[in-house]
N, C-alpha and C positions, 0 to 999 in steps of 0.2 A: 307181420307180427301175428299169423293166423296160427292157431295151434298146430303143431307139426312142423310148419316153415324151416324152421332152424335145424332141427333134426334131418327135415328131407334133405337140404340144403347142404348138408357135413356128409351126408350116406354119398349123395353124389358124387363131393367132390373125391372123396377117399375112392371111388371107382374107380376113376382116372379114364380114359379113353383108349379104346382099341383102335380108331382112326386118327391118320394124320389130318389134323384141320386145314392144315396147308392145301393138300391136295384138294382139298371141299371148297374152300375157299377161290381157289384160284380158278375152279369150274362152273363160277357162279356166273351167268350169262343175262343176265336182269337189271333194269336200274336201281340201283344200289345208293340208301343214304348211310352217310358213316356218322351217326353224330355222340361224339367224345365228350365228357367231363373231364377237365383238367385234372382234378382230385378227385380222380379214379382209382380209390387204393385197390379196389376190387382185379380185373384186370390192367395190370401195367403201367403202360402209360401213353402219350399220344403217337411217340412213333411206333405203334403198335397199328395206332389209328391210319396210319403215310402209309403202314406194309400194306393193311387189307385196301388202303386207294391203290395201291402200284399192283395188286391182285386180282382187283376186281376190273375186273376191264367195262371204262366208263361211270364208274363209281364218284360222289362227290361226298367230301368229307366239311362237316361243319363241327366246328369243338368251342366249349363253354366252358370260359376261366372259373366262375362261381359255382360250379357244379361237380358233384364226384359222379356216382355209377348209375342213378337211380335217376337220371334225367326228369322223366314226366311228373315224379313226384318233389325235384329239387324245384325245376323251374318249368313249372309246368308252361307257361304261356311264352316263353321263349323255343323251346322243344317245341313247343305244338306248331310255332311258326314257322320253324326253320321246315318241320315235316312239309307243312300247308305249301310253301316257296319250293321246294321239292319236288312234291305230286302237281304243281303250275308250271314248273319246267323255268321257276325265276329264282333257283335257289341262289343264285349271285344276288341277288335282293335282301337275302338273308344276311344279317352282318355276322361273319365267325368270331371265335373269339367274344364272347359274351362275358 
């Protein structure tokens, strides 16, 4: 809501991109968390979330029903756990689907 935000935010996206993110994507060699809001109007939707796991080699996706794009600020103490269960190497601890 910072002044400019929403302006910077419309210049972006009208840019549109000279790289294919596919290729960036699929080059990413890191442990990778995926973590989805179900009512994500923003970006798509969760099988978007499956592509970048079937991309990321090694990558674990955790996705949350009550949430759209803005995670940390939707549900902040769920997002922070699934991260926390993540960087412990127990994100199977983590329950998806939230």
């Amino acid at each position: 809501m910072r002044e400019g935000n929403r302006r910077a935010l419309g210049e972006n996206l009208r840019q549109g991109q000279s790289v294919d993110d596919h290729v960036l994507i699929e080059a990413l060699r890191v442990p990778t968390l995926i973590m989805w809001g179900i009512k994500d109007h923003v970006i798509s939707n969760v099988p978007d979330a499956e592509q970048f796991h079937r991309d990321i080699v090694g990558s674990q996706v955790v996705t949350f029903k009550g949430a759209g794009h803005v995670l940390q600020e939707e549900i902040p103490d769920a997002s922070v756990a699934a991260l926390k269960a993540f960087l412990t190497g127990s994100v199977g601890a983590a329950e998806p689907d939230r």
